[in-house]
C-alpha positions, 0 to 999 in steps of 0.5 A: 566757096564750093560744095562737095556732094561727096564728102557733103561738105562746104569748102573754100578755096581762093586763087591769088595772082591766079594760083589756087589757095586752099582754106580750111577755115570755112570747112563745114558740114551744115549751112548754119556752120558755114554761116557762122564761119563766114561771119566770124573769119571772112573779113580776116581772110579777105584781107590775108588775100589782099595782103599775099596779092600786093606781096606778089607785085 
């Protein structure tokens, strides 16, 4: 998760088999947005992550 003072945003990005993927699912511009963005898809995206990463081996 990253925040970007100059948009003033939340952002996320993850690096599979070290190349960068950018997510736009976690995009928010509040702390609560974020949060209940985290609750609702971090799971899911945590999994497609794994998924993509054992599909490179």
């Amino acid at each position: 998760m990253y925040f970007n003072i100059y948009s003033d945003e939340f952002s996320g990005e993850a690096r599979i088999n070290g190349a960068p993927n950018v997510t736009y699912t976690f995009d928010a511009k509040t702390l609560d947005d974020l949060t209940d963005k985290l609750k609702k898809n971090l799971a899911d995206e945590l999994r497609e992550i794994r998924r993509r990463s054992n599909q490179a081996d």
